[in-house]
C-alpha distance (Angstrom), angle and dihedral (degrees) to the residues before:
residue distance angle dihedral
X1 . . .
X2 3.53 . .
X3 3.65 99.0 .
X4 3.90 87.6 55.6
X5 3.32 91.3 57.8
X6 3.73 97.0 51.3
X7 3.98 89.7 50.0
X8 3.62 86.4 50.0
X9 3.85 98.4 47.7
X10 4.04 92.2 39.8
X11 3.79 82.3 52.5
X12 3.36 99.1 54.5
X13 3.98 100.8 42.2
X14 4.11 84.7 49.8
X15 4.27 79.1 61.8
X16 3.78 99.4 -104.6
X17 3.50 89.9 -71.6
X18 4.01 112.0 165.4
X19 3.38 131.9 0.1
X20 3.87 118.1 -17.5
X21 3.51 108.5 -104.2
X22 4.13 114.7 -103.5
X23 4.11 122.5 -138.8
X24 3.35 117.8 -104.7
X25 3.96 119.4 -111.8
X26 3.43 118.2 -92.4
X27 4.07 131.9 -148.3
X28 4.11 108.5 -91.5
X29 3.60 117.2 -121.3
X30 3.51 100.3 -129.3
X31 3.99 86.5 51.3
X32 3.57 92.9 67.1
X33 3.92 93.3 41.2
X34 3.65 82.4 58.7
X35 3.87 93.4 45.0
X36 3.92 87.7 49.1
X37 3.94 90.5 52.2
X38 3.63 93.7 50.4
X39 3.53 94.8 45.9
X40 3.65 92.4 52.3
X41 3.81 95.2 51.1
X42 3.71 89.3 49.1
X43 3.42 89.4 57.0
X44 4.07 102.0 42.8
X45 4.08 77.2 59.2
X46 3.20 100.7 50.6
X47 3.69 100.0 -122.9
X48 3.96 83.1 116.5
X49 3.78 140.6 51.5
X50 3.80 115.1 -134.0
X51 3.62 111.3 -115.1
X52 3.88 89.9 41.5
């Protein structure tokens, strides 16, 4: 969030000139519940330590 907010601010103290500045992506949601899941199973098998 913050580095939309610089973009915007930098673009509007340069006088709006060019293209207005578009936010970044961020992560999806249900990505990371899906990250989480496989993590977990990884670790109930073993095939991962917990903390890592």
């Amino acid at each position: 969030m913050v580095v939309d907010l610089l973009a915007g601010a930098n673009w509007q103290r340069a006088g709006g000139k060019g293209p207005k500045p578009k936010p970044i992506n961020r992560p999806d949601a249900r990505a990371e519940k899906r990250r989480r899941e496989y993590v977990g199973r990884l670790q109930r098998l073993g095939l991962l330590k917990h903390g890592g």
